[in-house]
C-alpha atoms as a printed R data frame, in Angstrom:
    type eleno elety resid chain resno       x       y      z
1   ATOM     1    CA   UNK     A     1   0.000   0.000  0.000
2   ATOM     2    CA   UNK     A     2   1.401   3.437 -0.951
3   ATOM     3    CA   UNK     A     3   1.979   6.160  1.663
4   ATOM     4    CA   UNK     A     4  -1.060   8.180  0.350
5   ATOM     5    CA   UNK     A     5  -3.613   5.778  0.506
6   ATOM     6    CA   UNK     A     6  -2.036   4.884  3.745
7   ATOM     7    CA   UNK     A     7  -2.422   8.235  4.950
8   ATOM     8    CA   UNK     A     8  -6.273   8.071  3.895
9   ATOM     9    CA   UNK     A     9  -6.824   4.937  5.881
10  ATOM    10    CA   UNK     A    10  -5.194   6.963  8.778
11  ATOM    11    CA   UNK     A    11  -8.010   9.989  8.237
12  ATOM    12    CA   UNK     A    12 -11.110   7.421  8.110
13  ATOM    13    CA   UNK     A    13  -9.467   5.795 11.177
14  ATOM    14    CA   UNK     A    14  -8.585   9.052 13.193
15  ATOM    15    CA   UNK     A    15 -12.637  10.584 11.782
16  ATOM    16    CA   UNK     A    16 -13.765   7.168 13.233
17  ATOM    17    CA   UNK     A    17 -12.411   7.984 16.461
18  ATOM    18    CA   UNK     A    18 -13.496  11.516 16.524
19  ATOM    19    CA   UNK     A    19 -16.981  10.423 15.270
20  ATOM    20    CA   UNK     A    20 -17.834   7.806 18.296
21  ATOM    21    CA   UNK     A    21 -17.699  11.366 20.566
22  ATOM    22    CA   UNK     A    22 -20.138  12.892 18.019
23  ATOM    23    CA   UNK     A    23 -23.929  11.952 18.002
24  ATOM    24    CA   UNK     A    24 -25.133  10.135 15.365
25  ATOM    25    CA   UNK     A    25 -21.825   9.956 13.683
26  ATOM    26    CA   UNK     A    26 -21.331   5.706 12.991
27  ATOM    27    CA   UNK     A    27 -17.796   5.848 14.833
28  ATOM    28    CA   UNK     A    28 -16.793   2.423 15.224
29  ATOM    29    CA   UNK     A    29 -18.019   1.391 11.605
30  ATOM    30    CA   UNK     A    30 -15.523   3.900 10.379
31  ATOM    31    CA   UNK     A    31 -12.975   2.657 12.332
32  ATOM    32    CA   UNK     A    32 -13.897  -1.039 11.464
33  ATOM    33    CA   UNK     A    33 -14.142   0.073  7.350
34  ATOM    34    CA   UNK     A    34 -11.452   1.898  7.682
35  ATOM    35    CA   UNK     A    35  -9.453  -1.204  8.671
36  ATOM    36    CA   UNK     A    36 -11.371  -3.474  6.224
37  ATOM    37    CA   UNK     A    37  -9.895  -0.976  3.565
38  ATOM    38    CA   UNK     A    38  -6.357  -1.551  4.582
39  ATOM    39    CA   UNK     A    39  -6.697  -5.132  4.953
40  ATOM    40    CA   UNK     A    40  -8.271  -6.055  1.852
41  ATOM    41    CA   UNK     A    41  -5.124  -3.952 -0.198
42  ATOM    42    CA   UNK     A    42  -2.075  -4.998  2.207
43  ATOM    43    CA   UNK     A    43  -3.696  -9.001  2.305
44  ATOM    44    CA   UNK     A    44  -1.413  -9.985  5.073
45  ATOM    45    CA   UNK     A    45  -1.544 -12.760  7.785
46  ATOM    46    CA   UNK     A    46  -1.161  -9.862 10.364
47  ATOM    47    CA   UNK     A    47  -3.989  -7.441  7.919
48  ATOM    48    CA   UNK     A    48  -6.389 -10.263  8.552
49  ATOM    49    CA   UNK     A    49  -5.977 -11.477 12.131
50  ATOM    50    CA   UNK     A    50  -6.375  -8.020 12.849
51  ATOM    51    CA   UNK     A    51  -9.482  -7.074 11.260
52  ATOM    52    CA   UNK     A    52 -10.851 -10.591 12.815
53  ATOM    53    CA   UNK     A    53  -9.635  -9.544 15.989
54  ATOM    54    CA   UNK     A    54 -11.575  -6.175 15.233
55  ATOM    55    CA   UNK     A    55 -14.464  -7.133 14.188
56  ATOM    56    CA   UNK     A    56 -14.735  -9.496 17.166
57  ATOM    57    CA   UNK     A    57 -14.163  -6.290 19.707
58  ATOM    58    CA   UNK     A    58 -16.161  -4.243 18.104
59  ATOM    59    CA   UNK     A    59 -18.990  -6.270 18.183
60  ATOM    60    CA   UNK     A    60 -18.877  -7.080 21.724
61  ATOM    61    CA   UNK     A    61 -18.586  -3.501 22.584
62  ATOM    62    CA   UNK     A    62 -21.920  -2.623 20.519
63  ATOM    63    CA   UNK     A    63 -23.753  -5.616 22.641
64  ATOM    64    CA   UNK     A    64 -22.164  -4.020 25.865
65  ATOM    65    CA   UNK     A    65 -23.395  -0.697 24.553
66  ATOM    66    CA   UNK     A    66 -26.604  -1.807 24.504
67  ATOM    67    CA   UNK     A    67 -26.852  -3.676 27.688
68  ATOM    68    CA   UNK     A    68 -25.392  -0.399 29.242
69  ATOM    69    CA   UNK     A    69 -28.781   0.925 31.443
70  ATOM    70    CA   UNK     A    70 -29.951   3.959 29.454
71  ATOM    71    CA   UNK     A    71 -29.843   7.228 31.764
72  ATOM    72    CA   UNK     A    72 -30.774  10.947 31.215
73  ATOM    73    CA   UNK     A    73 -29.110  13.349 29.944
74  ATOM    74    CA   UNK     A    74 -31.423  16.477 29.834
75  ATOM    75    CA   UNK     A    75 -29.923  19.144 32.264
76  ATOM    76    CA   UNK     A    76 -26.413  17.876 32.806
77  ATOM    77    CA   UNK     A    77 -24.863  20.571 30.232
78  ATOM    78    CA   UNK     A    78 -23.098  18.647 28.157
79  ATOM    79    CA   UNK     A    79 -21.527  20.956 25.418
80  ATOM    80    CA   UNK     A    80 -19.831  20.297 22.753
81  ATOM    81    CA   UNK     A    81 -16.894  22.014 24.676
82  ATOM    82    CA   UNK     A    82 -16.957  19.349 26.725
83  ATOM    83    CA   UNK     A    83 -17.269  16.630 24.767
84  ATOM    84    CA   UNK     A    84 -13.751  18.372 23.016
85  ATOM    85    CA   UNK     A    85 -12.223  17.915 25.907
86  ATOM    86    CA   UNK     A    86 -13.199  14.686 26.819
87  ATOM    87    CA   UNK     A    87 -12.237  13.427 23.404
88  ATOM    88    CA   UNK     A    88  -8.753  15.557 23.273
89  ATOM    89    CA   UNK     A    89  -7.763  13.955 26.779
90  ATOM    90    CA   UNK     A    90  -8.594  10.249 25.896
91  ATOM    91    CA   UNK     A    91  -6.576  10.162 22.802
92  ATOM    92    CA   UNK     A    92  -3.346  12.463 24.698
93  ATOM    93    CA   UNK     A    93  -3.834   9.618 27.515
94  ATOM    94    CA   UNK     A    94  -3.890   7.237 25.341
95  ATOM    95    CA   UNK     A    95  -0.591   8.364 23.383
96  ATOM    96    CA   UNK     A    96   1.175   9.505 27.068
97  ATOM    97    CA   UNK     A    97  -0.054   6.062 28.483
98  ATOM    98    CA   UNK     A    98  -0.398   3.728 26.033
99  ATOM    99    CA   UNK     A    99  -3.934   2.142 26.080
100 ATOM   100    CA   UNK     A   100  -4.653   2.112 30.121
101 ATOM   101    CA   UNK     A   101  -4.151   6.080 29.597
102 ATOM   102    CA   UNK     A   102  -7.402   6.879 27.773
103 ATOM   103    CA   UNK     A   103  -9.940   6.558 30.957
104 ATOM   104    CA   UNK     A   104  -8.134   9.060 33.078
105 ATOM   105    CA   UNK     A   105  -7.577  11.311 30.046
106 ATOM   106    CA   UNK     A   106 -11.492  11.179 29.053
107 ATOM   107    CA   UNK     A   107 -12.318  11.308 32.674
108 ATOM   108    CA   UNK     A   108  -9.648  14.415 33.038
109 ATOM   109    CA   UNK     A   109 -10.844  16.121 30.094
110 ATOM   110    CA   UNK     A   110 -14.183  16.329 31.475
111 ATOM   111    CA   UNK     A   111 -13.032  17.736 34.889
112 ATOM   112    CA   UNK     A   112 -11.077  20.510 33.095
113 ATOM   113    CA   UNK     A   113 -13.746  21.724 31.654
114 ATOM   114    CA   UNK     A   114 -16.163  21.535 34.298
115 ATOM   115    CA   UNK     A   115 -13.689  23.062 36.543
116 ATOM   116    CA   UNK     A   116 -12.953  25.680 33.596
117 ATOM   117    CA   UNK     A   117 -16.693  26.465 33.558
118 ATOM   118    CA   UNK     A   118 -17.581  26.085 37.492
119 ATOM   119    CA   UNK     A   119 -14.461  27.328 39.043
120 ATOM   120    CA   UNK     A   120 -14.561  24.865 42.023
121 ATOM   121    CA   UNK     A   121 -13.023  21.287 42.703
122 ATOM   122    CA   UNK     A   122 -16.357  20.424 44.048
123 ATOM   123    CA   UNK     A   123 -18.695  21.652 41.918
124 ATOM   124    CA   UNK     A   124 -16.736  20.149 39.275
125 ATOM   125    CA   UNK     A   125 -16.219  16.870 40.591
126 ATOM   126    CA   UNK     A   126 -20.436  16.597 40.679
127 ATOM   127    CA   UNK     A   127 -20.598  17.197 37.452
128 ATOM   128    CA   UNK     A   128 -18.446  14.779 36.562
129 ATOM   129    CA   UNK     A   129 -19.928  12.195 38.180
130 ATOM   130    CA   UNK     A   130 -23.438  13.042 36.653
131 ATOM   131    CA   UNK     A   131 -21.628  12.721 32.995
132 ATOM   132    CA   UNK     A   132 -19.820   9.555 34.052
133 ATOM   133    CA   UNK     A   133 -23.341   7.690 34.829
134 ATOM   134    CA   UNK     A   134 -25.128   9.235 32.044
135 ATOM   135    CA   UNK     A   135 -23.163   8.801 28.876
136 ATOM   136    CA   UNK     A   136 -19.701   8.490 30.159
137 ATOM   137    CA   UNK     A   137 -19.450   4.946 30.245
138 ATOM   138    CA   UNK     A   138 -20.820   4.021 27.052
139 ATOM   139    CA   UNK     A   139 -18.936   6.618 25.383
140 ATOM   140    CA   UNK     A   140 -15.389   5.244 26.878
141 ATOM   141    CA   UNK     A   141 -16.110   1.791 26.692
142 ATOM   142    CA   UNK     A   142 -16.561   2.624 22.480
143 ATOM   143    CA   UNK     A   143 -13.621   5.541 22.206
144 ATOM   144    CA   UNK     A   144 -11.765   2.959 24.314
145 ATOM   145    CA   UNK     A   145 -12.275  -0.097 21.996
146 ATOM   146    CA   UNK     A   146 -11.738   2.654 18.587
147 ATOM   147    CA   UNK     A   147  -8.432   3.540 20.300
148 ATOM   148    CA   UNK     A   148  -7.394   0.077 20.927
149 ATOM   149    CA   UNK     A   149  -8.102  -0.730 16.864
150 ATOM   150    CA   UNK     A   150  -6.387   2.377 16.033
151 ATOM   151    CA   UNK     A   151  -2.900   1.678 18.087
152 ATOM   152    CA   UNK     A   152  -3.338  -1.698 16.856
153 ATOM   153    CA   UNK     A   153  -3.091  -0.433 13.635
154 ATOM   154    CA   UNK     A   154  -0.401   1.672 13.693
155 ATOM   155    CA   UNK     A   155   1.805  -0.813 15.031
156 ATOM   156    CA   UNK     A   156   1.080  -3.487 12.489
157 ATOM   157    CA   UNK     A   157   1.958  -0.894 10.036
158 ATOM   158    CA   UNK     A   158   5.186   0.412 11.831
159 ATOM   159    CA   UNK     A   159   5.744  -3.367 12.272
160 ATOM   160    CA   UNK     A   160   5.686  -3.897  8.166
């Protein structure tokens, strides 16, 4: 596979990511075609057992998704500001911390801005915890899985 198609797999992957923090945006099927793109040009051992591997993860995490209790969200502010930050401090966890680095970085992110917004360590540390049972943990177990296919990614292409 040449660099520039390469670098276009990269884009879906990385709009994959950015799309699971994004309403209504089919995240983790961009990451997944995304992969399926590079695997069906590269036609590796290591292309295939990965987008197996993938596909496997990916579904479980849309069952867990679903079997996630559905909560409100009406009234807990969440801004696309936030949801910035939340997504900007997973993936620097993730790259700081490799993998185990992207809950306390989407956790982090939130508290920033809440903390940006409130101005106090309490009030901010509510608010937190309201996002967190709402739509936190749905959103981090998918950006979590997204990352995981993404860094798995990059090293089987460093790796080549």
């Amino acid at each position: 596979m040449d660099l520039p198609q390469l670098l276009l797999v990269g884009l879906v992957l990385l709009l994959g990511v950015v799309g699971v923090l994004i309403p209504g945006v089919p995240g983790t099927w961009l990451v997944w075609a995304g992969l399926l793109w590079w695997a069906l040009h590269v036609r590796t051992a290591t292309a295939w057992s990965l987008l197996v591997a993938a596909t496997a993860l990916l579904l479980v995490v849309q069952v867990v998704k679903w079997l996630l209790p559905p909560r409100r969200v009406r009234g807990l502010g969440i801004t696309s500001r936030m949801v910035a930050f939340a997504g900007t401090g997973a993936v620097l966890g993730f790259v700081l911390v490799p993998v185990v680095g992207a809950v306390p970085g989407f956790v982090g992110g939130i508290y920033l801005c809440e903390w940006l917004r409130l101005g106090t360590h309490g009030e901010a540390w509510a608010s937190v915890r309201a996002v967190m049972r709402a739509v936190g943990t749905s959103v981090l177990v998918e950006l979590f899985a997204c990352l995981l296919v993404v860094g798995a990614w990059v090293g089987a292409v460093v790796a080549q």
